[in-house]
N, C-alpha and C positions, 0 to 999 in steps of 0.2 A: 504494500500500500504506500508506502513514503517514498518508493520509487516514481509512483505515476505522479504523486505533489512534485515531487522534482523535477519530473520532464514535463508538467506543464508551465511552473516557474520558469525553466529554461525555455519553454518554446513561446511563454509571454517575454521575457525579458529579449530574444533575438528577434519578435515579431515587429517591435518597436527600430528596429536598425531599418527592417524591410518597409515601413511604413512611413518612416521618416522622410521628409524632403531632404536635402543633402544641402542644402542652400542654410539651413537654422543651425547650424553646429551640434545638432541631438546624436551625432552617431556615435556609436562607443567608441569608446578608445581601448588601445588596444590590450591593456590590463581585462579591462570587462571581458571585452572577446575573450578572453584566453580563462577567466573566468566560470563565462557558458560553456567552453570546448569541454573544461574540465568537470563539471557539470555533469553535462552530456555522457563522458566518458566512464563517471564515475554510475550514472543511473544505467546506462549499456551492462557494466559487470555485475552490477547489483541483480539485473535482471537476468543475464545470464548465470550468474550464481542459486537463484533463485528456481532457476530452469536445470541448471544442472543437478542441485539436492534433489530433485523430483525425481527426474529422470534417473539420475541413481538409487530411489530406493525402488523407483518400480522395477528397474532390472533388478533390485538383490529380493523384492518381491518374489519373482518370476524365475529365482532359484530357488525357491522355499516352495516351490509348487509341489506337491502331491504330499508332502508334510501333515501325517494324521491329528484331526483333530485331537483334543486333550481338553476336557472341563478344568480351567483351574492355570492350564499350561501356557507358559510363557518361555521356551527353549524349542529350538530346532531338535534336541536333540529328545528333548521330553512329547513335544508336539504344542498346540497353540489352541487358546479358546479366541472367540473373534478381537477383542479387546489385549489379548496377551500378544495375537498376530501383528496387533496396531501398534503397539507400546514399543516392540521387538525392532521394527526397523523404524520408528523412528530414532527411537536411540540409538540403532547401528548406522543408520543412513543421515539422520540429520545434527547430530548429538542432542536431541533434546529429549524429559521423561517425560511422558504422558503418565496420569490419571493410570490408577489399573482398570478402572469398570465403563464399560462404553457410555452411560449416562454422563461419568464425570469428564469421561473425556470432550463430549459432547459440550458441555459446561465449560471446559479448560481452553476450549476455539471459538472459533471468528466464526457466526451465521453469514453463509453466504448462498446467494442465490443461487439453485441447478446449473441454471444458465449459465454463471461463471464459472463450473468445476473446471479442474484444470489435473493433468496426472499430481499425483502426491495428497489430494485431498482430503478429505472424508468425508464417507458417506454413511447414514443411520438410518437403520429400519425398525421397524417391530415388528419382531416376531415372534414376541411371548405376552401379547395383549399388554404390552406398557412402549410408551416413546424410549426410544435408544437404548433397546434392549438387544441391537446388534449393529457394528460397523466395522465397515471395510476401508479398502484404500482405492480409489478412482484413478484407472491406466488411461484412461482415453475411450473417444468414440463410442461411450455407452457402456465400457466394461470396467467391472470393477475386482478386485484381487479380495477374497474373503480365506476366513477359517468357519467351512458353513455349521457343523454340526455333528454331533458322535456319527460313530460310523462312516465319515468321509475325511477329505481331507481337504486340503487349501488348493484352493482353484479361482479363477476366473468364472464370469456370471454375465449376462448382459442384465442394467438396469432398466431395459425395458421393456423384458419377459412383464407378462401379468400379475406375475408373483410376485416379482421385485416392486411393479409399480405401484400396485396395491396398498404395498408395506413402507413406502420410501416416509423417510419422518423428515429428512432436511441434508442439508451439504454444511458443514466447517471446513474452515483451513485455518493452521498455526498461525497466529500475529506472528510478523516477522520479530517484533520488539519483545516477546512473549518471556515470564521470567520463566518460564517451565523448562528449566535446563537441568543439564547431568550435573550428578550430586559429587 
């Protein structure tokens, strides 16, 4: 979020050089300019940064595939209940702790609209008759990376099977400023 404050800052403060006559002495000088470059450069890695954690935990996702479920379980090598799957790569993928129970995790992030999901998200369903009684982690183009249920294991889902949509409660993603970090 502080990255798009920045690149609108930046793209008001250079819209003003373009709009300017050149005849009033309004143009930056060249401090400013170098200012905005820096700017600019600085919201590019942020954003890139931002793209890369994502992208890194759906691939280390997408190695933990077929990973039996476990009530309770938070380990690859124990197995993962849905909330212990979420907890597990953020903290291997982005260094931060989640919340152990999907409601608090739910509580611990940023409500954001479907619309915006983006890979690395969360997604919350119900599916024991209460809100956020199960979530996963959002790869893209409607699919999502879960720990569904005993008896199976950690897979991919599309969220727009009738099941999923049925049950969808909402979308979070981490504040980037979030104090929920490793201990």
């Amino acid at each position: 979020m502080p990255w798009k404050f920045l690149f609108l800052l930046s793209l008001l403060c250079s819209s003003a050089t373009w709009s300017a006559p050149a005849d009033e002495g309004t143009l930056l000088l060249p401090a400013e300019k170098s200012l905005v470059t820096q700017l600019a450069g600085q919201l590019t890695l942020a954003k890139d940064k931002a793209s890369d954690q994502a992208s890194g935990m759906v691939v280390q996702a997408m190695t933990l595939l077929g990973v039996p479920y476990r009530r309770g379980g938070s380990t690859e090598s124990t197995g993962f209940d849905c909330s212990g799957f979420v907890r597990h790569l953020y903290e291997k993928s982005v260094g931060r702790l989640l919340p152990r129970r999907a409601e608090e995790q739910a509580k611990a992030t940023q409500v954001i609209d479907r619309e915006e999901l983006k890979p690395g998200d969360l997604v919350f369903f119900n599916t024991m008759r209460r809100a956020f009684s199960h979530v996963g982690i959002y790869v893209g183009d409607g699919q999502f990376i879960h720990a569904p249920r005993a008896g199976k294991s950690v897979k991919v889902e599309d969220m727009r099977s009738a099941y999923w949509q049925k049950r969808f409660n909402g979308a979070r993603r981490l504040a980037q400023d979030s104090d929920t970090a490793k201990p």
